[in-house]
Biotite code that builds the C-alpha atoms (Angstrom):
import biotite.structure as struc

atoms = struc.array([
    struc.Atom([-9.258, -20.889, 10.397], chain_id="A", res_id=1, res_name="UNK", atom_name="CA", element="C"),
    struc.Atom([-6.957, -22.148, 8.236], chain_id="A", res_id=2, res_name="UNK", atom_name="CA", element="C"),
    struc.Atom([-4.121, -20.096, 6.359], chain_id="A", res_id=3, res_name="UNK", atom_name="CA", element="C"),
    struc.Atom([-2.214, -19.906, 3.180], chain_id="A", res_id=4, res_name="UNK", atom_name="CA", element="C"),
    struc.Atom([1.183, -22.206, 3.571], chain_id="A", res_id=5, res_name="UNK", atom_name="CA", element="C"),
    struc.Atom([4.434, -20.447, 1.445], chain_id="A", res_id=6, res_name="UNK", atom_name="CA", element="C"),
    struc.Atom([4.000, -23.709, -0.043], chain_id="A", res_id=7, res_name="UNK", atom_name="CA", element="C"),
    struc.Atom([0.902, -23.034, -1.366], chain_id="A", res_id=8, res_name="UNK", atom_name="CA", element="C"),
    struc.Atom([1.462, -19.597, -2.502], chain_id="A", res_id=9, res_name="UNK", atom_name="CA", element="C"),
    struc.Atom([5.437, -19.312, -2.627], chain_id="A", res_id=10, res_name="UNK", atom_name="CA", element="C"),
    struc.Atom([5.064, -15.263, -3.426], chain_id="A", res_id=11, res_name="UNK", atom_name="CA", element="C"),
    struc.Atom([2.625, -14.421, -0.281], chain_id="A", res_id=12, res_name="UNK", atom_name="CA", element="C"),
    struc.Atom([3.235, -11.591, 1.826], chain_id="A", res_id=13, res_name="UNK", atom_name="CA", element="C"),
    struc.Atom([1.677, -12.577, 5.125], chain_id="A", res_id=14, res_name="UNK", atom_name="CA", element="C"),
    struc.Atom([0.348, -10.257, 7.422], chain_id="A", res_id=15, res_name="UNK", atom_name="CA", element="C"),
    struc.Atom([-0.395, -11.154, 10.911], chain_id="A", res_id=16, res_name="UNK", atom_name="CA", element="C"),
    struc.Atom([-3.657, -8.661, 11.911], chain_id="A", res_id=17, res_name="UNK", atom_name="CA", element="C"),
    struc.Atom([-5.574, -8.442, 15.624], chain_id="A", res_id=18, res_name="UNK", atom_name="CA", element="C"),
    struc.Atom([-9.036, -9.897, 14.786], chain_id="A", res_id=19, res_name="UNK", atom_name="CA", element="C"),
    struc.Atom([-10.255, -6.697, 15.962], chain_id="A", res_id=20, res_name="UNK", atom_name="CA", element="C"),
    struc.Atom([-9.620, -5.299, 12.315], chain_id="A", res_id=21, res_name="UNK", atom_name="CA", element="C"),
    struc.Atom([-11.258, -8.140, 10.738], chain_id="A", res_id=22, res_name="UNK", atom_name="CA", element="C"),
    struc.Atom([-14.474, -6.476, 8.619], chain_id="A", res_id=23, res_name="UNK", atom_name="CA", element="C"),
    struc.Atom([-11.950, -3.236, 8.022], chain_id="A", res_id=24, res_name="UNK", atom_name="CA", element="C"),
    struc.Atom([-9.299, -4.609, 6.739], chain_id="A", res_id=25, res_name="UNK", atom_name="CA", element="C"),
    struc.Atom([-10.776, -5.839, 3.325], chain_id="A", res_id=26, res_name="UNK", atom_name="CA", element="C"),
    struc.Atom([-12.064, -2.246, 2.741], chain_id="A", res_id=27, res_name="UNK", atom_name="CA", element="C"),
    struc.Atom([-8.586, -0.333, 4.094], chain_id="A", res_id=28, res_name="UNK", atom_name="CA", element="C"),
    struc.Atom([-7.192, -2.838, 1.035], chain_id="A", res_id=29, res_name="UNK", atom_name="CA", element="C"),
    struc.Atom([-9.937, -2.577, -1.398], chain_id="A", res_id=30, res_name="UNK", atom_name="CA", element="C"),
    struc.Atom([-8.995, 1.791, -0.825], chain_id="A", res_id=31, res_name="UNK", atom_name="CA", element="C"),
    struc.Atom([-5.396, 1.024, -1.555], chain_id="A", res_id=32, res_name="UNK", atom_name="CA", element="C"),
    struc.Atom([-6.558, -0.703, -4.976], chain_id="A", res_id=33, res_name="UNK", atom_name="CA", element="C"),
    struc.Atom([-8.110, 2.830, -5.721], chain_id="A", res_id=34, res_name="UNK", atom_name="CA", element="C"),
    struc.Atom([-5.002, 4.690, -4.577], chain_id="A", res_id=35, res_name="UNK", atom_name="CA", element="C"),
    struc.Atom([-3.554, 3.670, -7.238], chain_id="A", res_id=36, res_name="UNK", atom_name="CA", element="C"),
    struc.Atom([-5.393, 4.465, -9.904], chain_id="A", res_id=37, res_name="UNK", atom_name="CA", element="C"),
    struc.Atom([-5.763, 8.006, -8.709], chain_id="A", res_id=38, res_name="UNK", atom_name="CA", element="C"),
    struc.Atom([-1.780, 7.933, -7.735], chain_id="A", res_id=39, res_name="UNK", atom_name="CA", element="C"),
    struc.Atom([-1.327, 6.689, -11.763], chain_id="A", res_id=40, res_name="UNK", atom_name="CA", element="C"),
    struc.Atom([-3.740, 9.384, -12.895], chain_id="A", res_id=41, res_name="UNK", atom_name="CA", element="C"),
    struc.Atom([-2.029, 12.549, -10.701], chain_id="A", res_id=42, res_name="UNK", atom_name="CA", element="C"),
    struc.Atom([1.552, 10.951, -12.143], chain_id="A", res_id=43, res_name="UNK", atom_name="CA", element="C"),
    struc.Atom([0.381, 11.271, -15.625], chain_id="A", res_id=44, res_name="UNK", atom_name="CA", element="C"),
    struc.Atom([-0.878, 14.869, -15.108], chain_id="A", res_id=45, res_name="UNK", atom_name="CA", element="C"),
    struc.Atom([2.347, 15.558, -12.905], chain_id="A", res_id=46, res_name="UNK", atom_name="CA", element="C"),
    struc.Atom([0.049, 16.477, -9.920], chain_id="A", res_id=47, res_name="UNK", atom_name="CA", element="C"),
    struc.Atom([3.095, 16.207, -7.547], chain_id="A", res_id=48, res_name="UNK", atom_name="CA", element="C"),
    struc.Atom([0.322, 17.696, -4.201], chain_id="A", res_id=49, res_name="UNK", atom_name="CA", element="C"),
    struc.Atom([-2.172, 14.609, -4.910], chain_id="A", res_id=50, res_name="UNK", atom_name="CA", element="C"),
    struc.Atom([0.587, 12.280, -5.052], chain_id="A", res_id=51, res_name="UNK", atom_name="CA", element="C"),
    struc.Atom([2.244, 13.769, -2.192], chain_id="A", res_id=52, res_name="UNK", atom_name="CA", element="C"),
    struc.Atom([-1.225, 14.124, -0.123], chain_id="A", res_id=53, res_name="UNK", atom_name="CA", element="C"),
    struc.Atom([-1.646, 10.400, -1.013], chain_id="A", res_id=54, res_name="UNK", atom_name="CA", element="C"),
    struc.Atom([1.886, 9.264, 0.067], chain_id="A", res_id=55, res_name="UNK", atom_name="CA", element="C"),
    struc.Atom([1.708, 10.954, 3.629], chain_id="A", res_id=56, res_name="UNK", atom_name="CA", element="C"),
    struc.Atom([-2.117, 9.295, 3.966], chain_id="A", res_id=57, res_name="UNK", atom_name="CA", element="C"),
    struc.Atom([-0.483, 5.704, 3.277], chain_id="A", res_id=58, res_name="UNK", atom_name="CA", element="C"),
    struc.Atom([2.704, 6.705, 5.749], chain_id="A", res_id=59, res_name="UNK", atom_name="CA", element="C"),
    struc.Atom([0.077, 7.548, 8.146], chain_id="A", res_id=60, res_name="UNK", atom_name="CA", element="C"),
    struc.Atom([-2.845, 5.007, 7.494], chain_id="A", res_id=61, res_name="UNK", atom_name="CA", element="C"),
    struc.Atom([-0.314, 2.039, 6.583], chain_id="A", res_id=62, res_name="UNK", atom_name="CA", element="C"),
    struc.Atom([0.840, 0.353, 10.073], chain_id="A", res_id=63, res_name="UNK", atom_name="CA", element="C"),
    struc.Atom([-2.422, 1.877, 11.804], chain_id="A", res_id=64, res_name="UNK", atom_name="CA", element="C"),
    struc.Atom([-3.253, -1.218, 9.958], chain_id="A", res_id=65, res_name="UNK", atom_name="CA", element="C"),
    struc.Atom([-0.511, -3.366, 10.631], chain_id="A", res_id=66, res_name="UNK", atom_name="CA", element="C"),
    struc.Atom([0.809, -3.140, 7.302], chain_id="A", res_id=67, res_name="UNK", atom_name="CA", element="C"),
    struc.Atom([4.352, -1.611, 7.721], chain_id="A", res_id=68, res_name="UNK", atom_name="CA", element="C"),
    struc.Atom([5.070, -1.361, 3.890], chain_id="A", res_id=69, res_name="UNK", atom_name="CA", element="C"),
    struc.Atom([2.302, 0.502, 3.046], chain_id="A", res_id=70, res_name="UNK", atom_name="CA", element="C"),
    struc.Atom([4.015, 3.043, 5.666], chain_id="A", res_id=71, res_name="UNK", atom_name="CA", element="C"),
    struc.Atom([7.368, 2.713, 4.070], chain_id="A", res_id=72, res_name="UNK", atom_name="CA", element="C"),
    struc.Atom([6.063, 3.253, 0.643], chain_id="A", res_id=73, res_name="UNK", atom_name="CA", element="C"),
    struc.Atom([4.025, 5.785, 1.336], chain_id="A", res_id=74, res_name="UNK", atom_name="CA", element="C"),
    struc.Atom([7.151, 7.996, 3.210], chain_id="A", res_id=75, res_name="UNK", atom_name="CA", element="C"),
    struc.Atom([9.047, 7.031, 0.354], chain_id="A", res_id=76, res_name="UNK", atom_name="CA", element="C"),
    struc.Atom([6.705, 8.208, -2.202], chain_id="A", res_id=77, res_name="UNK", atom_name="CA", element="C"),
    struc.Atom([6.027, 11.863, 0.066], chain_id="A", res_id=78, res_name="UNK", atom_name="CA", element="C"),
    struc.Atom([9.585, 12.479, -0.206], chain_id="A", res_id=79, res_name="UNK", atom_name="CA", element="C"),
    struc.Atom([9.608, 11.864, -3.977], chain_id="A", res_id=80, res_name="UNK", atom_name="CA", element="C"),
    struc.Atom([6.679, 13.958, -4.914], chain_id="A", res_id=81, res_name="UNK", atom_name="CA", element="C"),
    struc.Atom([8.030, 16.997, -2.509], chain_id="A", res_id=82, res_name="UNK", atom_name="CA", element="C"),
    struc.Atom([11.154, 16.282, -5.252], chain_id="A", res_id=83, res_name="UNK", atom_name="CA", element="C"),
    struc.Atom([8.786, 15.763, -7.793], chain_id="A", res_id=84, res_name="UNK", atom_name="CA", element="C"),
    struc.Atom([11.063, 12.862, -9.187], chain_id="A", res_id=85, res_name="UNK", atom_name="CA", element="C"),
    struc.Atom([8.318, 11.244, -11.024], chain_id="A", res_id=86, res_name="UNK", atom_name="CA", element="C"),
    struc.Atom([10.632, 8.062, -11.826], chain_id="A", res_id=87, res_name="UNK", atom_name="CA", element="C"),
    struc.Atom([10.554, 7.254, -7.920], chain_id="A", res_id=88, res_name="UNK", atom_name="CA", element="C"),
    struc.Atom([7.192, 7.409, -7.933], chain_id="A", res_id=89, res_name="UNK", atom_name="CA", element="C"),
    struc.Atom([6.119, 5.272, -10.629], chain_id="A", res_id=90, res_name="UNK", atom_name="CA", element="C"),
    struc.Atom([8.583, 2.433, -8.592], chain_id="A", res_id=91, res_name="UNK", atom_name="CA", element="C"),
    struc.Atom([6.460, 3.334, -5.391], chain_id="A", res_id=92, res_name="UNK", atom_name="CA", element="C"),
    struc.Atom([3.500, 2.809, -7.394], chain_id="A", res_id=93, res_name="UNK", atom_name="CA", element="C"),
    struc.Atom([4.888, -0.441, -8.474], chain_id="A", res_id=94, res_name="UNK", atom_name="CA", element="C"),
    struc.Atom([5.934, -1.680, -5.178], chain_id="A", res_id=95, res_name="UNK", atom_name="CA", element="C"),
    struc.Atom([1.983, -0.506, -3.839], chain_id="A", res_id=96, res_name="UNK", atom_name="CA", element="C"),
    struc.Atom([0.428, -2.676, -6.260], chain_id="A", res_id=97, res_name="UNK", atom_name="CA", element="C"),
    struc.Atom([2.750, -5.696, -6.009], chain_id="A", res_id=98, res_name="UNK", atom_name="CA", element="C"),
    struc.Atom([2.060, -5.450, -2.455], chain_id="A", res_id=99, res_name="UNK", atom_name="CA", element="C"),
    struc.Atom([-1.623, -5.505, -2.369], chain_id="A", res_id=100, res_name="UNK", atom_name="CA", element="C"),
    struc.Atom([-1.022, -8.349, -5.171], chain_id="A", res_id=101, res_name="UNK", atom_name="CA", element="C"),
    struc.Atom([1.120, -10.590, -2.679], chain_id="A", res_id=102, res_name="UNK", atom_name="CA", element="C"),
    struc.Atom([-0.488, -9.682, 0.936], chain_id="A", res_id=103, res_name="UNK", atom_name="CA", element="C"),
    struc.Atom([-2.292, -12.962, 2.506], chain_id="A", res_id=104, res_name="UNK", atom_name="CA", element="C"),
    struc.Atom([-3.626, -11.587, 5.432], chain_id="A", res_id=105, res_name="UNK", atom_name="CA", element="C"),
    struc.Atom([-4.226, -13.793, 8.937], chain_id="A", res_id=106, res_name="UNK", atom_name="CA", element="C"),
    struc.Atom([-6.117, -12.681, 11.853], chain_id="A", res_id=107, res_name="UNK", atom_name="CA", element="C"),
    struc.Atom([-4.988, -13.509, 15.438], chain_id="A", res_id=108, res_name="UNK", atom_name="CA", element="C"),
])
């Protein structure tokens, strides 16, 4: 199998994944994608328990995965919602979803 070259797509995050996680890994990321519209939607209604439920699922879930900045993110964002700084959320959010926008993943 070939993979993505930087050259090719000069913003890739890539991921190196045991091939064991190779038909869960699309649906782990697919989730994440629906994280955050729910993690948007608590914001809005300053639901600082689903946001903080959420973060401490990606801190745990995350590198599980092999994706180690879904775990950092994820701490991050628990910390901020036990705070319930909503502007450090809303950057978590943004680093979640540029994230799942960049990540090439390759199986080994």
């Amino acid at each position: 199998m070939t993979h993505p070259s930087h050259s090719e797509f000069p913003d890739a995050i890539i991921v190196e994944i045991s091939r064991d996680l190779e038909e869960i890994v699309p649906i782990f990321l697919s989730n994440r994608e629906n994280d955050l519209h729910t993690l948007r939607d608590a914001l809005t209604r300053r639901d600082f328990g689903t946001v903080q439920n959420l973060g401490h699922r990606l801190k745990g879930d995350g590198g599980g995965y092999g994706f180690d900045r879904i775990t950092e993110i994820g701490a991050t964002m628990e910390q901020a919602a036990k705070q319930q700084d909503g502007s450090i959320i809303e950057r978590q959010i943004v680093q979640l979803e540029e994230f799942l926008r960049r990540v090439s993943v390759v199986y080994r």
